[in-house]
C-alpha positions in Angstrom: 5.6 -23.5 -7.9 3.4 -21.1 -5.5 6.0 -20.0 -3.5 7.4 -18.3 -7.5 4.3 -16.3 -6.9 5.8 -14.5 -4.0 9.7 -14.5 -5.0 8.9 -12.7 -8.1 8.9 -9.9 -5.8 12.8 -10.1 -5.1 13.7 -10.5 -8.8 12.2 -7.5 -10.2 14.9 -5.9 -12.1 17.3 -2.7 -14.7 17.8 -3.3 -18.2 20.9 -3.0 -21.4 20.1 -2.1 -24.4 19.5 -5.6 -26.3 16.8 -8.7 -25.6 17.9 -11.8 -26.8 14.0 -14.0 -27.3 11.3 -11.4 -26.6 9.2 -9.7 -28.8 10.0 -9.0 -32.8 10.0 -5.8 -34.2 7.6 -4.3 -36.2 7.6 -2.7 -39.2 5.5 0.3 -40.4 4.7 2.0 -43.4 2.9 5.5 -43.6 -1.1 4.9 -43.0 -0.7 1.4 -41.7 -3.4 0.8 -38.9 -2.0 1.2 -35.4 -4.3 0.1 -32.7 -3.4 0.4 -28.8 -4.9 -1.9 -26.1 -6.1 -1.0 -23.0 -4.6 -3.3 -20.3 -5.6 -2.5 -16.8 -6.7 -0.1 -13.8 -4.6 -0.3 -11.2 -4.1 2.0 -7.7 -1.6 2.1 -5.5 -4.0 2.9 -2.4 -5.9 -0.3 -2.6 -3.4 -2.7 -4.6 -6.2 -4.6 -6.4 -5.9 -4.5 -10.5 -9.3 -4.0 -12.0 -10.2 -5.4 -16.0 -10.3 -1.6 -17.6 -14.2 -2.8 -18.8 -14.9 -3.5 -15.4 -16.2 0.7 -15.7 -19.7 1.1 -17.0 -18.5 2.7 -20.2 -21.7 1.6 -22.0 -21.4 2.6 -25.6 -17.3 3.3 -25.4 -16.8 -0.5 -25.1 -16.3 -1.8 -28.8 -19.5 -4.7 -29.6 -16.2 -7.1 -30.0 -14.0 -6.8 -27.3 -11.4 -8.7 -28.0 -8.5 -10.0 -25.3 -4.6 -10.4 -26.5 -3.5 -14.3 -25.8 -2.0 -13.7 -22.0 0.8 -16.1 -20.6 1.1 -17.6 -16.9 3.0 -14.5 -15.8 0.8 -12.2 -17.3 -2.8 -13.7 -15.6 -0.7 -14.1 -12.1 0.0 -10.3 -12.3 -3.6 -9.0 -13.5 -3.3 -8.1 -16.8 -6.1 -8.4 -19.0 -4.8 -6.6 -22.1 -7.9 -5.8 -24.8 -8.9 -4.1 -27.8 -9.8 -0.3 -27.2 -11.9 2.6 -28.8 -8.7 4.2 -30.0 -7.2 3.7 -33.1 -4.6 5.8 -35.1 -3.3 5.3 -38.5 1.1 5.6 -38.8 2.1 9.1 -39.1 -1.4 10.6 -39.7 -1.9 13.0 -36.8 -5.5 13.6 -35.9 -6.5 16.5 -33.2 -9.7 16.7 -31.3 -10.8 13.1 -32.6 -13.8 12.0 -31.2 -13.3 8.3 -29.4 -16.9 8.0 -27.9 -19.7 9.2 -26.2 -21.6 7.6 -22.8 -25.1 9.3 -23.0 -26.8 10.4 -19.8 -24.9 9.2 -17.0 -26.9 7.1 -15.0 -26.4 7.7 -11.0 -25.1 4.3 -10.4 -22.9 4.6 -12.8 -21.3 7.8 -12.0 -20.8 6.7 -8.6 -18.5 3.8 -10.0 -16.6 6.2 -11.8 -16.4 8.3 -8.5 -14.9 5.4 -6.7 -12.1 4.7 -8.7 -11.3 8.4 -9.4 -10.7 8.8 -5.5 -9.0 5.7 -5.2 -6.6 7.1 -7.6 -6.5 4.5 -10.0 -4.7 4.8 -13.3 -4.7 3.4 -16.6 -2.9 1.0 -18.0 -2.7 0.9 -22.2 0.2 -1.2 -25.1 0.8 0.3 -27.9 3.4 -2.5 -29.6 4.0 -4.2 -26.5 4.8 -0.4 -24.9 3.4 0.5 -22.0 1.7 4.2 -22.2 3.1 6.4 -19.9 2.6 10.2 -19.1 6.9 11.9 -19.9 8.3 14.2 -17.3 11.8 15.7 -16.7 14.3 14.9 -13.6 17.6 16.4 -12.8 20.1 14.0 -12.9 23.8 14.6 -12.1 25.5 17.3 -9.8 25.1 20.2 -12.6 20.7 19.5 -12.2 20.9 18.1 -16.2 17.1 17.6 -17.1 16.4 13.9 -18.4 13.0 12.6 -19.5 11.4 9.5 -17.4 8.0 8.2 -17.5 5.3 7.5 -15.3 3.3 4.2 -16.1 0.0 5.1 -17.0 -2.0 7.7 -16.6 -4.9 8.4 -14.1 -8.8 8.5 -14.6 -9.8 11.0 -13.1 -8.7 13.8 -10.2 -10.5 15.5 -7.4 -11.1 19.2 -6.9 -12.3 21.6 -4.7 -14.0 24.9 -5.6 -15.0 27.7 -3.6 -18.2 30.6 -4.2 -16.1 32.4 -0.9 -18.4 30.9 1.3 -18.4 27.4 1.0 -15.8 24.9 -0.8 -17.1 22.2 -2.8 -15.9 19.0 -4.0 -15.8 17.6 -6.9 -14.9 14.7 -9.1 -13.6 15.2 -13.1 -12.5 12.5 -15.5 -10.0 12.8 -18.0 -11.8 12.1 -21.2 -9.5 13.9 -23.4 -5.5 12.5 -24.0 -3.0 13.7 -25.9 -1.3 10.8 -27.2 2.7 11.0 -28.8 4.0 8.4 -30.8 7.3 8.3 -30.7 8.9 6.6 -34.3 12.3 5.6 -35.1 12.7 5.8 -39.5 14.8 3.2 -41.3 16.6 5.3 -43.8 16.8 2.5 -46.5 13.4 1.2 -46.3 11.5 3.8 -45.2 10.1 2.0 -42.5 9.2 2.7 -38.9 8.9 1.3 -35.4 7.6 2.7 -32.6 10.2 3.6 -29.7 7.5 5.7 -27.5 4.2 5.7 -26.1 3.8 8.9 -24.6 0.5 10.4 -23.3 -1.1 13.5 -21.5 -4.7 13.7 -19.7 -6.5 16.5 -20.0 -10.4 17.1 -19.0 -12.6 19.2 -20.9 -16.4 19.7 -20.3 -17.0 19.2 -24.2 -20.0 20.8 -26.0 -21.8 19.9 -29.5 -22.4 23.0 -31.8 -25.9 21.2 -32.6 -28.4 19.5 -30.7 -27.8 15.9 -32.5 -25.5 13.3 -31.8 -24.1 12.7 -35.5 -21.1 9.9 -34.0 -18.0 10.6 -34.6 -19.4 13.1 -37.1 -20.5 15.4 -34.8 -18.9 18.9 -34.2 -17.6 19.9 -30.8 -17.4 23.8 -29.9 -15.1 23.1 -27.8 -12.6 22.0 -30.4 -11.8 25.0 -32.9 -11.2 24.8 -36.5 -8.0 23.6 -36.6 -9.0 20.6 -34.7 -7.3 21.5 -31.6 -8.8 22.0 -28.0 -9.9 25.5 -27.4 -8.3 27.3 -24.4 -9.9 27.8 -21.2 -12.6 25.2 -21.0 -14.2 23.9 -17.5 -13.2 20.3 -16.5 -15.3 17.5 -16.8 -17.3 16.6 -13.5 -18.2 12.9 -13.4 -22.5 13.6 -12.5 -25.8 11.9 -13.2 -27.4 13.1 -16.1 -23.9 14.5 -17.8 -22.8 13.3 -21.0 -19.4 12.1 -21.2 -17.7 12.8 -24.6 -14.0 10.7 -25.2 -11.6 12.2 -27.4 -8.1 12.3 -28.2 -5.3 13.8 -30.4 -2.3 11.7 -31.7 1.0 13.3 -32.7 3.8 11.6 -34.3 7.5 12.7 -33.5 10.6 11.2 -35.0 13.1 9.8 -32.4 16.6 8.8 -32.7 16.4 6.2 -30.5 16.6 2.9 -31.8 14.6 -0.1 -31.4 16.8 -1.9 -29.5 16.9 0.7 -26.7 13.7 1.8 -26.6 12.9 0.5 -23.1 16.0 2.3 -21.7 13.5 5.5 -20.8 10.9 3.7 -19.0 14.1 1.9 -16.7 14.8 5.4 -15.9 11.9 5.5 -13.5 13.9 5.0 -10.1 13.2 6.6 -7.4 15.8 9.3 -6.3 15.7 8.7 -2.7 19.1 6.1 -2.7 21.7 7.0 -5.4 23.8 4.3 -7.3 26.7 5.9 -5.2 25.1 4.3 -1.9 24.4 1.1 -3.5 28.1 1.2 -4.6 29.4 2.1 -1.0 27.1 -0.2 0.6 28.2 -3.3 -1.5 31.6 -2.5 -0.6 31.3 -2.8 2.8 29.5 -5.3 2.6 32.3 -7.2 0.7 35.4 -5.6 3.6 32.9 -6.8 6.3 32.6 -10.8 5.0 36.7 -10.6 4.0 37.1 -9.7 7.8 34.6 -12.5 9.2 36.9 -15.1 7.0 40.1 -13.9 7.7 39.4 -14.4 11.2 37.5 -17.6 11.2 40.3 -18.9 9.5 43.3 -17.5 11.2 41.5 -18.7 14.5 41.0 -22.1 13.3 44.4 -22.7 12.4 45.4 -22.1 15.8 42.6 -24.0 17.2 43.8 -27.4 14.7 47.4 -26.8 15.3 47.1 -26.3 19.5 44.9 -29.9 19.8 47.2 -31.9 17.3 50.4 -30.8 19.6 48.7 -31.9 22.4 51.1 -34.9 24.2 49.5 -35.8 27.0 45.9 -37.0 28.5 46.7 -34.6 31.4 47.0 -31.8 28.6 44.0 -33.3 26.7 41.5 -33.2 29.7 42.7 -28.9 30.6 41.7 -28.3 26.8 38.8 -26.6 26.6 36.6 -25.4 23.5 34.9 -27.2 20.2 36.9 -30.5 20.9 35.6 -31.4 23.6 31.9 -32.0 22.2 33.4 -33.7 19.3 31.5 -37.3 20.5 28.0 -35.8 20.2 28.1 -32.8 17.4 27.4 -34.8 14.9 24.1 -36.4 17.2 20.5 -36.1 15.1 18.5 -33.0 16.1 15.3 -32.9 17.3 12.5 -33.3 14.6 15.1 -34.2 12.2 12.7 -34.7 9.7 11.3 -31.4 9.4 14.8 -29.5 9.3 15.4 -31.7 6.4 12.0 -30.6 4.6 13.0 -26.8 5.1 16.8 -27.8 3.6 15.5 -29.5 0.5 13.0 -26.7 0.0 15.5 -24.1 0.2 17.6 -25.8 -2.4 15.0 -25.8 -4.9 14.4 -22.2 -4.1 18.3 -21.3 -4.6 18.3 -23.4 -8.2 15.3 -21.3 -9.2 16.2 -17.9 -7.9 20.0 -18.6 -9.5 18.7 -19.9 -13.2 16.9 -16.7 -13.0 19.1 -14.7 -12.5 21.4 -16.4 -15.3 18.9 -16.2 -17.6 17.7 -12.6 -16.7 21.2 -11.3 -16.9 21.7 -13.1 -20.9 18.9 -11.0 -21.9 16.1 -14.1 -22.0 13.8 -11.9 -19.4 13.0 -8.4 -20.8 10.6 -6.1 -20.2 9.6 -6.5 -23.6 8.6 -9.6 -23.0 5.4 -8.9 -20.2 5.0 -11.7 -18.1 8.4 -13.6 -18.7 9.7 -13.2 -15.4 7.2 -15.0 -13.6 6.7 -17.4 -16.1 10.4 -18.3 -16.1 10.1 -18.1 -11.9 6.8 -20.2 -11.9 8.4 -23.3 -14.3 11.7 -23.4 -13.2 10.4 -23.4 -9.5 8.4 -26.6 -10.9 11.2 -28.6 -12.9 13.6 -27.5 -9.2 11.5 -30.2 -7.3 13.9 -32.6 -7.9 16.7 -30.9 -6.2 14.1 -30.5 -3.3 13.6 -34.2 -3.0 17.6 -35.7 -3.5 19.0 -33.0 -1.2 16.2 -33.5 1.8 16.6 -37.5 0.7 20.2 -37.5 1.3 19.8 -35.4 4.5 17.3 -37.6 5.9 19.1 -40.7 5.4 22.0 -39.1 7.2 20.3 -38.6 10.3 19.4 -42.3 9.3 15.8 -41.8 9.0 13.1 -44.7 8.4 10.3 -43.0 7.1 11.4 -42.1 4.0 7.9 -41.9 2.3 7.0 -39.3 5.3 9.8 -37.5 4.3 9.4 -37.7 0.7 5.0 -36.2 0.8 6.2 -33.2 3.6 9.3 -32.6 1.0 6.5 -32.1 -1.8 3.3 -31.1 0.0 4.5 -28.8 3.2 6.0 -25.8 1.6 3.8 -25.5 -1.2 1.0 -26.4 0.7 1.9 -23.6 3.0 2.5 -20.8 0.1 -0.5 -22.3 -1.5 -3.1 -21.7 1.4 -2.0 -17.8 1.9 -1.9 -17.7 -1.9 -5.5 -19.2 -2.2 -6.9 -16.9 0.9 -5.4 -13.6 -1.0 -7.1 -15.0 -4.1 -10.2 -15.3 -2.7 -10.5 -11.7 -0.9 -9.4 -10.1 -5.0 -12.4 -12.8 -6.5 -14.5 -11.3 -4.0 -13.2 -7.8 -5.1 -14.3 -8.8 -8.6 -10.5 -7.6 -9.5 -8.4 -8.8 -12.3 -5.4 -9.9 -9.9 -7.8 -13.1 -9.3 -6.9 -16.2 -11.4 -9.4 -17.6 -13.3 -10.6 -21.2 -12.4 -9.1 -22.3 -15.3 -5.2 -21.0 -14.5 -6.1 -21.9 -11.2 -6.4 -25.6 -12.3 -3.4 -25.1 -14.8 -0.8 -24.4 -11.6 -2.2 -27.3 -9.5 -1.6 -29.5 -12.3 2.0 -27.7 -12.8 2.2 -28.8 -8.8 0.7 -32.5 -8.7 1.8 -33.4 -12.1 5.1 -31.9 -12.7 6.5 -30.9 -9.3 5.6 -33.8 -6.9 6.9 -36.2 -9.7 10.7 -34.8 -9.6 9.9 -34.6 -6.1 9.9 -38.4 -5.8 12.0 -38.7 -8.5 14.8 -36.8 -7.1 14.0 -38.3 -3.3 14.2 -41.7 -5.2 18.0 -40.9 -6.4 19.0 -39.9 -2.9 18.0 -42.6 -1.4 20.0 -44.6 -3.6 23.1 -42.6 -3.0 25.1 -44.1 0.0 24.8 -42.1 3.0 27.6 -39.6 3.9 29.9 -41.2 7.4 30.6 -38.6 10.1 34.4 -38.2 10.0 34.3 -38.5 14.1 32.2 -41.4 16.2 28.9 -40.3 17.7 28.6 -41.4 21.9 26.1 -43.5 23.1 25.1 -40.9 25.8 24.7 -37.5 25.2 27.2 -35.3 26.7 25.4 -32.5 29.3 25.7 -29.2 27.8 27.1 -26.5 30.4 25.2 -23.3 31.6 25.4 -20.8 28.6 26.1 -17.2 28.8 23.5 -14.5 27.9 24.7 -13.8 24.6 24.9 -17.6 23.7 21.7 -18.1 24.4 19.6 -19.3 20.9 17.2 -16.5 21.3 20.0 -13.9 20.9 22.3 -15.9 18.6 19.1 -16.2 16.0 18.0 -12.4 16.0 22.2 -11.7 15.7 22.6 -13.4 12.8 19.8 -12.2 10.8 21.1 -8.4 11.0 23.9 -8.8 8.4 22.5 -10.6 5.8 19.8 -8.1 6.0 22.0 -5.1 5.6 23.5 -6.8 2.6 20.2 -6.2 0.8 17.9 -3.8 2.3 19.3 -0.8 -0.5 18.3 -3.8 -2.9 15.1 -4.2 -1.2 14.2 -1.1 -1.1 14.2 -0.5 -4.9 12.6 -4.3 -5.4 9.4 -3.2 -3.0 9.4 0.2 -4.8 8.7 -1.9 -8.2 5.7 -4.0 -7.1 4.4 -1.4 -4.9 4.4 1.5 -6.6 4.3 0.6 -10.6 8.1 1.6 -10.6 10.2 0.0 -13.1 13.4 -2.0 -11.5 15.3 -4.1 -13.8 18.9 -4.3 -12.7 19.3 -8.2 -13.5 23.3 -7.7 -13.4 23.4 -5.9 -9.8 20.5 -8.3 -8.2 23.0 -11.1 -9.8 25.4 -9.6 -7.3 23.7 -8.6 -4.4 22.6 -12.3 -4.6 26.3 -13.7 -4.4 27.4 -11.3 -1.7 23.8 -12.2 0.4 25.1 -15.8 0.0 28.4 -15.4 1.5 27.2 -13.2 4.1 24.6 -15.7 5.2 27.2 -19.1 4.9 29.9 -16.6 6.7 27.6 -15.4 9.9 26.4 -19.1 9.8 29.8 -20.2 10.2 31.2 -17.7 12.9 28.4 -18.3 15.3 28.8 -22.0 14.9 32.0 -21.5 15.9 31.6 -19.8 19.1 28.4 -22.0 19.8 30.7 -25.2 19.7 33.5 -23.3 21.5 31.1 -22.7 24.4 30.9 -26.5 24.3 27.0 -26.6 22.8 26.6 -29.4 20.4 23.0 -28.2 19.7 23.7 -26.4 16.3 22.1 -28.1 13.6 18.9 -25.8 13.6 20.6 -23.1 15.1 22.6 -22.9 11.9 19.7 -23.1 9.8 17.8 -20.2 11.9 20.8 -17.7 12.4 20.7 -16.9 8.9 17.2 -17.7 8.2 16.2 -15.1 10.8 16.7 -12.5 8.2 13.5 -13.4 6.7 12.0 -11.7 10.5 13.9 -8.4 9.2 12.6 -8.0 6.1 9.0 -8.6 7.5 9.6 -5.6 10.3 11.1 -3.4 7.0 7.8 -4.6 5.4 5.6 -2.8 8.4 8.0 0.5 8.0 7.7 0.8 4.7 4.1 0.2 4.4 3.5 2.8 7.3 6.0 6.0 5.5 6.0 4.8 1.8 2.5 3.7 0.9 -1.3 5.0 1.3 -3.2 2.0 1.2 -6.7 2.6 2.0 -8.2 -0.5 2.0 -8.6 -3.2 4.7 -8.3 -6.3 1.7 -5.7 -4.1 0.2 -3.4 -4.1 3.5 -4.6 -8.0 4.1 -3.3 -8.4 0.5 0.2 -6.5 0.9 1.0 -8.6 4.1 -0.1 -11.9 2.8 1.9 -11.8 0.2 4.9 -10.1 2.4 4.5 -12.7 4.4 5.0 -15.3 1.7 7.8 -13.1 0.6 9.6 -13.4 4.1 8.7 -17.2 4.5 10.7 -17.7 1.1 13.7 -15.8 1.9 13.9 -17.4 5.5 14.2 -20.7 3.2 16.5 -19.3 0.6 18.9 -18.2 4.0 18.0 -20.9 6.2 19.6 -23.4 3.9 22.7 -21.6 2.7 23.8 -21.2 6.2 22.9 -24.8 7.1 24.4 -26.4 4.7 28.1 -24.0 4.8 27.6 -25.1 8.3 27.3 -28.5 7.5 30.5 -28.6 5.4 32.6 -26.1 8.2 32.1 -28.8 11.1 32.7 -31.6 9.2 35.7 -30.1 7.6 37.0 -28.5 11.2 36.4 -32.4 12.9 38.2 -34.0 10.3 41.2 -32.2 10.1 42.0 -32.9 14.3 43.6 -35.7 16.0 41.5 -37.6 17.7 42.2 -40.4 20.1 
């Protein structure tokens, strides 16, 4: 359930040109009322969404605010979409409209404004479910081709520095003028329209009145000229006690070719150019050369291994053998705190049924952009109706190892990781209700997800523990000693220590490109939606983290140390540590956080991040090691 909260990090994702269930188009005729929302301030240097009314806008805040019906995903991610003061009317332009006017800025209240101009915040506006966003032009290609992208949002306000040639001063403007473009697509037949683009451009202007009376949005601005346009040449707008701030805006509507269908694909273009889809290419490929090595020579060595102790004649022969044989009376023996391992397996199974419906869904078209909010929706319920899984695979584990306390096992299966995710989750939400920010739950969502977790989850929990419990137990294809056999002096690079941090490496080259661009989306307002290549980079993750798992097994049992069940669960599962230390780098040369709760925020929920993907790895390579020994014991002679 909580632990969705912090996965919907690793399945941000890039987009095709159709969405099956999302939102319906919408059909315009010339003059029909057109009304953006504002959604959100947000900032990169703190990380902490603020309501966009949380500003002292005094008389700009309609009498009626109204908020837009949110979903799950859309209150865990801090929107808070509302009615604004703009409103346009379908291909009617207007220039130099007057929004709104906040009288006499008191000193308190410019010093809010202040704030969040220096902390860079931006905001965040939906225009038919479109987010606003301020065009540009990229090269693209080797011959420098210019294509458009967008920036999400636009900002508040900007800093500046004057100079008399003596002194420099600083400053602090808003942008109370924006340029909005409405991009349309026309329906030839019915004359309709829909809107493909939300394009917009802040500009400040220190407006003026030609009279001395406020008249409304009556009233006359020198600053604009006849024609309705800004004039030329006019100082900025400095946010100061005493100043009147005046809110206008000019619309402009511009026919577009692009359909409805693919009017998204622009905003996906906002990638960062740092890695090119050639690198991605290259390093999936070598991924795929590395992992066909691993099993060609796991398997070619095996066979040897098989064939060599079934051809063995003699006892003489049998007691010179050396290798994975010769622990074959205690491999099979129940770790230490058996219990737990089984907790972190179950757990990690419900995190791979979640993370893979996803993905299936996502790459069908059920999760578009379109649809704000889906994704961690569909990550948050599905997590839920997984605890099932959770309970019947740690069940069955459990009563292999021939546990007792199946209750025991059953509460930890249904309380431990949750209740893990769900303290970190519940400390980070208390530092942003402190804040006063928007990325706080309400009390009444709050209530909503513990009910998804005591009345939904634990349910299957049981349910599914129930059901494996039931099944018979699975028989060890070799007989277990009745004293343990003493494990000989290891060499340094056998050693668990250096086995654990070895493994982790390649399953975290398999997706640190991926990574890269994922942490990019939820840090920096980019746009990631690649559901088809994530689908990937999560099979190829998977074999890499059962094939390490395997190959280090191997040599573990070869070296005549039984001790491997954790070991096989932490030598992929050590990957998580990897993407924590990437974490740390890129928080100290991509961002600019400026905040002490905003860096407590960004490595809470990193941590959370981490904790889940040491599950999600933890458990694949446990459980391809489970099936490689069994497989490898019960296909040699024994005597």
């Amino acid at each position: 359930m909580l632990l969705a909260v912090a996965l919907a990090a690793l399945a941000a994702t890039p987009a095709s040109g159709f969405y099956l269930p999302g939102v319906a188009p919408v059909d315009y005729e010339p003059g029909d009322p057109v009304s953006p929302n504002v959604n959100k301030l947000d900032s990169t240097k703190t990380q902490m969404p603020y309501d966009f009314y949380s500003l002292p806008w005094g008389e700009c805040q309609p009498p009626n605010v109204k908020r837009v019906a949110e979903n799950l995903g859309e209150v865990l991610r801090g929107d808070r979409i509302e009615t604004s003061m703009y409103s346009f009317k379908m291909q009617v332009p207007e220039m130099c409209k007057i929004a709104c006017r906040i009288p006499k800025l008191s000193g308190e209240d410019a010093d809010a404004f202040r704030e969040r101009v220096i902390e860079q915040y931006r905001v965040f506006m939906v225009l038919d479910n479109l987010p606003v966003a301020m065009a540009m032009a990229r090269p693209v290609g080797e011959d420098g081709e210019m294509v458009k992208t967008y920036d999400r949002g636009y900002y508040l306000g900007f800093v500046g520095i004057t100079t008399d040639g003596k002194k420099e001063t600083t400053d602090h403007y808003i942008n109370n003028h924006l340029k909005f473009n409405i991009l349309y697509h026309q329906d030839t037949s019915s004359g309709k329209v829909r809107i493909v683009g939300f394009e917009v451009e802040p500009v400040s202007i220190a407006h003026e009145m030609s009279g001395s009376e406020w008249r409304g949005k009556d009233t006359v601005l020198s600053t604009c000229n006849a024609g309705g346009s800004v004039s030329p040449g006019n100082m900025w707008q400095v946010i100061k006690a005493g100043e009147d701030l005046i809110f206008t805006y000019d619309v402009s509507f511009e026919p577009s070719p692009i359909k409805w269908a693919s009017r998204w694909d622009t905003y996906l273009l906002m990638t960062n150019d740092e890695i090119h889809w050639f690198s991605i290419i290259n390093s999936t490929m070598i991924v795929f050369f590395l992992t066909g090595m691993v099993a060609m020579i796991i398997l070619r060595t095996l066979h040897r291994d098989i064939t060599q102790y079934n051809q063995l004649e003699t006892q003489e022969e049998a007691q010179e053998e050396t290798g994975w044989k010769l622990v074959h009376g205690d491999v099979f023996r129940p770790p230490s705190q058996f219990g737990m391992l089984c907790v972190h397996a179950g757990s990690g199974i419900q995190i791979i049924v979640m993370a893979m419906v996803t993905l299936i869904f996502a790459c069908l078209g059920f999760l578009s952009p379109a649809n704000r909010g889906g994704l961690m929706t569909a990550l948050v319920m599905l997590f839920v109706f997984s605890g099932s899984f959770a309970g019947y695979f740690s069940s069955r584990l459990y009563k292999y190892f021939k546990g007792t306390e199946w209750k025991t096992n059953t509460l930890l299966t249904a309380f431990l990781v949750p209740g893990v995710i769900f303290t970190i989750f519940s400390v980070l939400n208390t530092m942003l209700w402190v804040k006063q920010s928007s990325g706080a739950i309400p009390f009444g969502t709050f209530v909503a997800i513990i009910f998804l977790w005591f009345g939904i989850s634990i349910p299957l929990v049981f349910l599914g523990s129930y059901a494996g419990f039931k099944k018979d137990a699975m028989t060890d294809p070799v007989r277990t000693n009745k004293i343990p056999r003493q494990v000989p002096e290891q060499e340094w690079y056998f050693k668990p220590a250096v086995n654990i941090l070895v493994g982790g490496i390649l399953p975290f080259c398999a997706i640190f490109i991926e990574l890269f661009f994922i942490m990019t989306s939820l840090w920096l307002h980019q746009f990631y939606y690649i559901f088809g290549f994530l689908l990937l980079v999560f099979i190829i993750l998977s074999i890499t983290c059962a094939e390490i798992s395997i190959v280090l097994c191997y040599f573990q049992l070869c070296a005549e140390d039984y001790h491997w069940w954790w070991r096989a669960y932490l030598n992929s599962g050590s990957s998580a540590v990897y993407v924590f230390l990437y974490s740390i780098f890129y928080y100290a040369t991509k961002l600019d956080i400026m905040d002490g709760v905003a860096t407590a925020l960004y490595f809470g929920y990193m941590l959370m991040i981490s904790y889940v993907f040491f599950l999600f790895t933890g458990s694949v390579g446990f459980y391809s090691c489970l099936t490689f020994v069994r497989k490898i014991y019960a296909a040699v002679k024994l005597d």
